[in-house]
Backbone atoms as SQL, in Angstrom:
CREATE TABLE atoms (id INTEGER PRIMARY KEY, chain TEXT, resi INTEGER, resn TEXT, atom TEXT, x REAL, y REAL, z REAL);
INSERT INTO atoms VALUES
  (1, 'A', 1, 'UNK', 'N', 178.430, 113.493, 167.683),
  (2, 'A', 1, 'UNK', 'CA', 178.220, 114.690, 166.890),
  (3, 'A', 1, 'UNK', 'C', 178.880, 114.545, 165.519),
  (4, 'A', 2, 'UNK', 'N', 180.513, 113.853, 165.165),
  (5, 'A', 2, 'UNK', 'CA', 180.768, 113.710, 164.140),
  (6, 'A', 2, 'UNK', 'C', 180.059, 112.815, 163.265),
  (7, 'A', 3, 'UNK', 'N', 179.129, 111.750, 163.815),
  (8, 'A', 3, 'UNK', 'CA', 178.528, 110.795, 163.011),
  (9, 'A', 3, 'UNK', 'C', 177.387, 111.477, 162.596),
  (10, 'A', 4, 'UNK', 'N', 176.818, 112.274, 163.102),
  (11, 'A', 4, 'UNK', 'CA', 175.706, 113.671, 162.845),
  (12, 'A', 4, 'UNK', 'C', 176.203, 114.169, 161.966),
  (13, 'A', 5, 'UNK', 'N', 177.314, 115.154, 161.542),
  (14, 'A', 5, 'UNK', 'CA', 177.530, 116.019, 160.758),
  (15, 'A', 5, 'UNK', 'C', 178.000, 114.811, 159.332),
  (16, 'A', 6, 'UNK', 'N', 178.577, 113.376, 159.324),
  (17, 'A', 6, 'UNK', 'CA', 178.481, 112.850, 158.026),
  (18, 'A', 6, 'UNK', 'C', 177.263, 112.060, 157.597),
  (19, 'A', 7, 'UNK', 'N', 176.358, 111.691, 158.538),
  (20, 'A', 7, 'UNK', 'CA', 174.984, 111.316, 158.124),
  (21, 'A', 7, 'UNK', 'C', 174.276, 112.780, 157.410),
  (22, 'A', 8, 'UNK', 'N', 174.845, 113.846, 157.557),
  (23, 'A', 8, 'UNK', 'CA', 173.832, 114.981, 156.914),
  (24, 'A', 8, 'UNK', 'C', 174.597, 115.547, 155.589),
  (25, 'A', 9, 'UNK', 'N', 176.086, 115.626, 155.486),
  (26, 'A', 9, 'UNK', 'CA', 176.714, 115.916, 154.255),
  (27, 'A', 9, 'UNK', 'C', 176.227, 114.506, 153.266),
  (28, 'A', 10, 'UNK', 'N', 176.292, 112.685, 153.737),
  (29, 'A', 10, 'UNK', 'CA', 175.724, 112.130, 153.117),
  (30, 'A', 10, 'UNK', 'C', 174.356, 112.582, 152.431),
  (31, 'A', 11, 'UNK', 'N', 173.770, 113.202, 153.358),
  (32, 'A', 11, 'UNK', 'CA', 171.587, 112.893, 152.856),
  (33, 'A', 11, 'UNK', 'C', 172.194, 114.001, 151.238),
  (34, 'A', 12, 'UNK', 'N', 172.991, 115.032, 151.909),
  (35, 'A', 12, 'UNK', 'CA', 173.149, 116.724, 151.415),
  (36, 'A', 12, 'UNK', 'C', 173.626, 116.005, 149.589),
  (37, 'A', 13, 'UNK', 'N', 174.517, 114.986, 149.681),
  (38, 'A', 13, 'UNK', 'CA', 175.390, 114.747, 148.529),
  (39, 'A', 13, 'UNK', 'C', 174.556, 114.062, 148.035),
  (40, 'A', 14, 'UNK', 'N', 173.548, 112.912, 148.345),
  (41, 'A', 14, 'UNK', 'CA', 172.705, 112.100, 147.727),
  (42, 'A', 14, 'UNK', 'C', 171.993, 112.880, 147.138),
  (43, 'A', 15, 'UNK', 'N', 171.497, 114.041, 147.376),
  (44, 'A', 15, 'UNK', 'CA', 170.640, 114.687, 146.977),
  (45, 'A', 15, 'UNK', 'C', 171.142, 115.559, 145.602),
  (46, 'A', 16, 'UNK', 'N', 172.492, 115.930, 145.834),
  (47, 'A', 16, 'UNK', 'CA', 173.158, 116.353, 144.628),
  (48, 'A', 16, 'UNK', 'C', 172.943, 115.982, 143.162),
  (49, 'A', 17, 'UNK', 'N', 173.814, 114.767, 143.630),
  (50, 'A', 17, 'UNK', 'CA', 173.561, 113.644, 142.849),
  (51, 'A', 17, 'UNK', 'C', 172.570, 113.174, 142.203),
  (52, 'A', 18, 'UNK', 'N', 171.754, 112.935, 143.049),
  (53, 'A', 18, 'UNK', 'CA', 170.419, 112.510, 142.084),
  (54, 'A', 18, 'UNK', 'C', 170.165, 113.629, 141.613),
  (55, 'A', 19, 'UNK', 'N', 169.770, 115.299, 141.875),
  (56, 'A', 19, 'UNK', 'CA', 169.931, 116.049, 141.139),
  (57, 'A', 19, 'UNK', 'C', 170.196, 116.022, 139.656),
  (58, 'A', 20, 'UNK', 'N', 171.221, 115.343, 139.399),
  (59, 'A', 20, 'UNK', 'CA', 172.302, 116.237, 138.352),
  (60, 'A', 20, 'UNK', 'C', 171.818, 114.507, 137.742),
  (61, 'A', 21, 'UNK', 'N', 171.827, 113.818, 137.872),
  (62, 'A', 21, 'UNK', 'CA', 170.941, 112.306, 137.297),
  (63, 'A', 21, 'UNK', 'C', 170.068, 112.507, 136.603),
  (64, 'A', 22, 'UNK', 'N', 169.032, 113.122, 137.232),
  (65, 'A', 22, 'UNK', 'CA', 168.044, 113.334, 136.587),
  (66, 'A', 22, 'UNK', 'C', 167.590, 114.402, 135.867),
  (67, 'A', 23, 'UNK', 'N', 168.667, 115.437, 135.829),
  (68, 'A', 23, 'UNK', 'CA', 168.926, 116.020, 134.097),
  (69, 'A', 23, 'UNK', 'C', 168.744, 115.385, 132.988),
  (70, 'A', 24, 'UNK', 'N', 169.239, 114.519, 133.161),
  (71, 'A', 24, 'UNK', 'CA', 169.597, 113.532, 131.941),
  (72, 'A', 24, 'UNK', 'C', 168.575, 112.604, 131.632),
  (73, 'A', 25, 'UNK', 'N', 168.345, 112.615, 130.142),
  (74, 'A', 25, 'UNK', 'CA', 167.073, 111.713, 129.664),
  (75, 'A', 25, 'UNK', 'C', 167.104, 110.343, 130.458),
  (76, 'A', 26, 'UNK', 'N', 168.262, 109.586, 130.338),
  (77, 'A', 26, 'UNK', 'CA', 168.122, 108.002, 130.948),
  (78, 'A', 26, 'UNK', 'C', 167.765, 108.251, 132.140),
  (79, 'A', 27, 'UNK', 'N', 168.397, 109.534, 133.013),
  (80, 'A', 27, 'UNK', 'CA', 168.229, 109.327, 134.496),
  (81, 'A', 27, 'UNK', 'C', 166.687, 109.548, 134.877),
  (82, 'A', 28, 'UNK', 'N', 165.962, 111.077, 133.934),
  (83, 'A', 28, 'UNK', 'CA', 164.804, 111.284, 134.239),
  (84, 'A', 28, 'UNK', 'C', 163.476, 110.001, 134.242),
  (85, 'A', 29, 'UNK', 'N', 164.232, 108.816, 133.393),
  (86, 'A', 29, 'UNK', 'CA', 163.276, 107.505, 133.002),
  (87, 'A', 29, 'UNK', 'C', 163.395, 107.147, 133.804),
  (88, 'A', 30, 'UNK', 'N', 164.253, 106.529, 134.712),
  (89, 'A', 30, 'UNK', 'CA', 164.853, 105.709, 136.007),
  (90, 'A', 30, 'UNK', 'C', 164.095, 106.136, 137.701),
  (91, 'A', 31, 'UNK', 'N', 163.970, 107.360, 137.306),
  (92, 'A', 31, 'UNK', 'CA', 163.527, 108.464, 139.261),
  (93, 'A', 31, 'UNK', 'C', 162.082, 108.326, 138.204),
  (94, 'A', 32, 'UNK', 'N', 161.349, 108.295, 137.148),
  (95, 'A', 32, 'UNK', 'CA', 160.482, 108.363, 136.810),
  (96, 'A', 32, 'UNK', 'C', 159.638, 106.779, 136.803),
  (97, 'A', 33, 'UNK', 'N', 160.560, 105.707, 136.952),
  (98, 'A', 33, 'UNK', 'CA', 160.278, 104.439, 136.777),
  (99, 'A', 33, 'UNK', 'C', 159.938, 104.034, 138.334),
  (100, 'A', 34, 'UNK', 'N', 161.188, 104.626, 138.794),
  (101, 'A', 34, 'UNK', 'CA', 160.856, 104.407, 140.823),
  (102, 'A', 34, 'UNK', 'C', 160.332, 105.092, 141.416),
  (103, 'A', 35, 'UNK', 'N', 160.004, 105.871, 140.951),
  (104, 'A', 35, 'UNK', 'CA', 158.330, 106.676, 141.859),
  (105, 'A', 35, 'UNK', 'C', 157.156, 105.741, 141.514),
  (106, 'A', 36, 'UNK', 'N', 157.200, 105.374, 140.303),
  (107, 'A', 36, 'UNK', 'CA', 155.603, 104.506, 139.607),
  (108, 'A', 36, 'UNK', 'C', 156.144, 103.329, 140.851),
  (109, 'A', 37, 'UNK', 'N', 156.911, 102.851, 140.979),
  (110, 'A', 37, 'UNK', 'CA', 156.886, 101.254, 141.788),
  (111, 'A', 37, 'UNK', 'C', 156.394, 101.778, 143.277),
  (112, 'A', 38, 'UNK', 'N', 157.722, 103.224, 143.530),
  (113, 'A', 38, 'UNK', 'CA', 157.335, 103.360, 145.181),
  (114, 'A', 38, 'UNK', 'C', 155.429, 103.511, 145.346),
  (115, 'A', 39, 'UNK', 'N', 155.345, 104.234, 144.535),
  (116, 'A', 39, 'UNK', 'CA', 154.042, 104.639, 144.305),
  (117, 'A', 39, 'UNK', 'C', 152.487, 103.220, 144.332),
  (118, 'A', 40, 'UNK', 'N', 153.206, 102.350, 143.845),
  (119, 'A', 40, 'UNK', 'CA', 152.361, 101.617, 143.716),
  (120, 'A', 40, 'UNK', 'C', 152.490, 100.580, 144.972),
  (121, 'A', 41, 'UNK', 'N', 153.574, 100.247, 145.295),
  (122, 'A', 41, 'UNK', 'CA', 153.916, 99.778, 146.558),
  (123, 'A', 41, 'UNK', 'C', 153.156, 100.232, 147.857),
  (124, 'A', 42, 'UNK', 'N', 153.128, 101.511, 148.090),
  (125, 'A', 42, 'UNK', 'CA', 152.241, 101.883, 148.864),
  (126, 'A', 42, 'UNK', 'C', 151.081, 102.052, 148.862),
  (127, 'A', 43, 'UNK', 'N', 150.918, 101.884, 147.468),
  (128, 'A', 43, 'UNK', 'CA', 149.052, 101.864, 147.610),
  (129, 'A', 43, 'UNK', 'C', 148.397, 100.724, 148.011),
  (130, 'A', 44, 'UNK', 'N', 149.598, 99.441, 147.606),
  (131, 'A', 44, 'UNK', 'CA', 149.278, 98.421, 148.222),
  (132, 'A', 44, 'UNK', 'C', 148.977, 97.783, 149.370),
  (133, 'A', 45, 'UNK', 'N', 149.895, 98.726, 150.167),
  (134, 'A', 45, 'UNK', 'CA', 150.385, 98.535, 151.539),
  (135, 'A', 45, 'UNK', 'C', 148.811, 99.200, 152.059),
  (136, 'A', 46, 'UNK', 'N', 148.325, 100.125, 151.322),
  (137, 'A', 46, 'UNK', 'CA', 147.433, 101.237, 152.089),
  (138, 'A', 46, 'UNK', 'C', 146.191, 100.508, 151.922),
  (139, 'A', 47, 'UNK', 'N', 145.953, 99.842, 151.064),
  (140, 'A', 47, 'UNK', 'CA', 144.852, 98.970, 150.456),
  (141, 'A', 47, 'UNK', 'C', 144.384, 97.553, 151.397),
  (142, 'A', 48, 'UNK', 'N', 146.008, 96.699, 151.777),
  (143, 'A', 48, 'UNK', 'CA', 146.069, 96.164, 152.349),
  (144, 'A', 48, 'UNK', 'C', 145.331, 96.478, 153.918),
  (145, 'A', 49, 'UNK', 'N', 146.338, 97.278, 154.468),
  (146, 'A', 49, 'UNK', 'CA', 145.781, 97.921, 155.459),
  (147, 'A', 49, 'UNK', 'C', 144.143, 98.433, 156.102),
  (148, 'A', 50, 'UNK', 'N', 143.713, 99.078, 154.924),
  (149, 'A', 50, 'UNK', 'CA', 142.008, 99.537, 155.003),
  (150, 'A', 50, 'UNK', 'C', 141.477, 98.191, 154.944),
  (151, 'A', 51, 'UNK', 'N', 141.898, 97.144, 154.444),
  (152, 'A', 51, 'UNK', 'CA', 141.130, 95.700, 154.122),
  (153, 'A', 51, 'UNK', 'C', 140.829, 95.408, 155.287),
  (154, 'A', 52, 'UNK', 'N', 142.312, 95.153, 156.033),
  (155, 'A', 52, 'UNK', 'CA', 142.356, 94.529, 157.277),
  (156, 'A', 52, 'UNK', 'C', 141.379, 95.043, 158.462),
  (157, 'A', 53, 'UNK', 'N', 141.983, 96.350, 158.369),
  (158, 'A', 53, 'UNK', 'CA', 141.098, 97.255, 159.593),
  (159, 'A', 53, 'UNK', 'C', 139.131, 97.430, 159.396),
  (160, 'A', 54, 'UNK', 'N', 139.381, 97.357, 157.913),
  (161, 'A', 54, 'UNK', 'CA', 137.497, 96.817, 157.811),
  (162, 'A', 54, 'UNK', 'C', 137.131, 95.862, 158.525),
  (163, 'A', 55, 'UNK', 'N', 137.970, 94.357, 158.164),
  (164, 'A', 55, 'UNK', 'CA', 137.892, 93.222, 158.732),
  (165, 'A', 55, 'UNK', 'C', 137.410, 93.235, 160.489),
  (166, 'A', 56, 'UNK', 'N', 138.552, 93.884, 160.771),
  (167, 'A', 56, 'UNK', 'CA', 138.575, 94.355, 162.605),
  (168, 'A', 56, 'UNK', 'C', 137.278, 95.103, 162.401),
  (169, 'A', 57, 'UNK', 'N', 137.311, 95.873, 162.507),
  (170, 'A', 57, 'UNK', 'CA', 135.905, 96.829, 162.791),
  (171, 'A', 57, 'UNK', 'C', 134.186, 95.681, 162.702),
  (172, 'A', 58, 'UNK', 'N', 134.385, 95.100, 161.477),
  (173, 'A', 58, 'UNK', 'CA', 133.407, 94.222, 161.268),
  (174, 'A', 58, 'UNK', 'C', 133.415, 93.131, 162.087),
  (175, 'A', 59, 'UNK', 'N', 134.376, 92.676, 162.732),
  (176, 'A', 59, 'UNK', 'CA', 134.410, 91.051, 163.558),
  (177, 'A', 59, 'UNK', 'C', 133.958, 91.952, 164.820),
  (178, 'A', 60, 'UNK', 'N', 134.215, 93.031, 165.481),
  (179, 'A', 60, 'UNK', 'CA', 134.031, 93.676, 166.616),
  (180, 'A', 60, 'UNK', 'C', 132.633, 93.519, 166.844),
  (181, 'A', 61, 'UNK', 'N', 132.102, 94.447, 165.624),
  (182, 'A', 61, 'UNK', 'CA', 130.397, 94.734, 165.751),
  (183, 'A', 61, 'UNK', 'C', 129.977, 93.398, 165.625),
  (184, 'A', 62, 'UNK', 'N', 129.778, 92.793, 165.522),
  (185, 'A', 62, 'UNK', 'CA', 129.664, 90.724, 165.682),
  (186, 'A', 62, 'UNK', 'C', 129.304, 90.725, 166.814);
């Protein structure tokens, strides 16, 4: 239970933090720079994915 209650003041303070970061012009560039990557990262992943599962679907009907 105590490792519960500092895994959640952690998430609680990270969240602060980046908060008060991204006030700030440099910080707003930075959470604005790593959304475009997370962002694109997963489209990759998602792209990847639909490729593959076409692939499957198509070797099946074969």
């Amino acid at each position: 239970m105590k490792n519960a209650v500092w895994l959640i003041v952690g998430i609680v303070t990270g969240f602060v933090v980046a908060h008060q970061v991204n006030k700030s012009h440099a910080g707003h560039e930075f959470f604005a720079e790593l959304d475009g990557r997370i962002r694109e990262f997963t489209d990759s992943v998602s792209d990847a994915y639909n490729r593959r599962e076409a692939e499957l679907r198509t070797r099946d009907e074969n």
